[in-house]
Structure formats: C-alpha cells, structure tokens
N, C-alpha and C positions, 0 to 999 in steps of 0.2 A: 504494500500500500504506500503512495507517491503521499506524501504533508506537501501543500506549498502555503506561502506563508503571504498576506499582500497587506504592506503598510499603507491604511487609509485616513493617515492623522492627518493629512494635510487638509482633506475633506469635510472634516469632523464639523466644522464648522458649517458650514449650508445645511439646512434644515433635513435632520436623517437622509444623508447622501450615504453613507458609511450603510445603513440598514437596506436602502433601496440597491445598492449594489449589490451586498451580499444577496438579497432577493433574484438579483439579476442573474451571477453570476449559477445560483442553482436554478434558476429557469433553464437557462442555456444547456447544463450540464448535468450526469447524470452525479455526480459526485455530494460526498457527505458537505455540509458549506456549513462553519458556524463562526459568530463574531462577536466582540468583545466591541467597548469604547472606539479603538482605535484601530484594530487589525481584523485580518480574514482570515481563517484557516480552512483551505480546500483540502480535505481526502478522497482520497479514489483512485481508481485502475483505467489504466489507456490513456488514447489521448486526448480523453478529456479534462487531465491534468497539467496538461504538458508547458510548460512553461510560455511557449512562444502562441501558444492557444488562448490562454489564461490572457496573455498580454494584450491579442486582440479583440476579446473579449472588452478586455478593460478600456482600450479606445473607442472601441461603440456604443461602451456607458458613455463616456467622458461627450462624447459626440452626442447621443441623445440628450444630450440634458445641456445641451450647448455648452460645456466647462470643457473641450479641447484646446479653445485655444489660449485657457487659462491654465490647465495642468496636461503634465506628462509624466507617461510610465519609465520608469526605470528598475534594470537590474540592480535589485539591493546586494548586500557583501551574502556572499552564502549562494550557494546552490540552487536552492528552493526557494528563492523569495524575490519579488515583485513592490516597489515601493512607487506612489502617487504622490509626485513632487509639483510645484506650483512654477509654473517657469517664471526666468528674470528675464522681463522685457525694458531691453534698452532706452532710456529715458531721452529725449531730444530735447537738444536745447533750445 
C-alpha cells in the first residue's frame, strides 16, 4: 500500500479548500483519502496513487476553483509527498 502525503497549509485559508479537495481528490480516485487541518493523506494500490496523477489531479482542483494562477504544486522533500505552495509574482514598478 503507496501513503502519499499532500501539504495543503497554504490553502487552509479560503473557506474549506483543504476539505473540498480532499472531497475531490476521493471522487476522482479509488483510494482511502483522509485529512487533518492542514495535510492529505492518500492510501491505495495502482495508479491511482501515483504521484505524477495525484499532481494533476491537484491542478484541476487549483483550476476549478480559479486558484491556479494563485498557487502551484510542488515536489515536497521525500518521496511521497506533494506540497500547495502560493506563487511569488513579481511586483512592477
């Protein structure tokens, strides 16, 4: 059995983003999905775990809810895990 792990602290913030993803991401998939405050933790077989799955999974949240071009996915340290970071857009003077 494949853990992966996805940090959605940056999220936490907008109104149950963090609850409506994890919703999302067990719609899509057949895997065990449970979440805490600030993290996801996907279990399951195949490749409905598979990282690079999980990741475009998580782009088609970020896009339905118009917050792509506010945040982006990133390989966090470790293996298994998936982290929602907030891009830095360049300020003009």
């Amino acid at each position: 059995m494949v853990e992966m792990k996805i940090d959605a602290s940056e999220i936490k913030g907008k109104s149950g983003m963090v609850q409506k993803y994890a919703d999302f991401i067990k719609e899509k998939t057949s895997a065990d999905v449970s979440s805490d405050a600030n993290t996801i933790i996907v279990k399951g077989e195949g490749p409905a775990v598979a990282k690079k799955y999980l990741r475009i999974l998580t782009k088609k949240f970020l896009h339905k809810y118009e917050l792509i071009d506010t945040y982006r996915v990133i390989a966090d340290e470790g293996e298994n895990a998936l982290q929602i970071k907030e891009r830095r857009l360049n300020e003009e003077d």
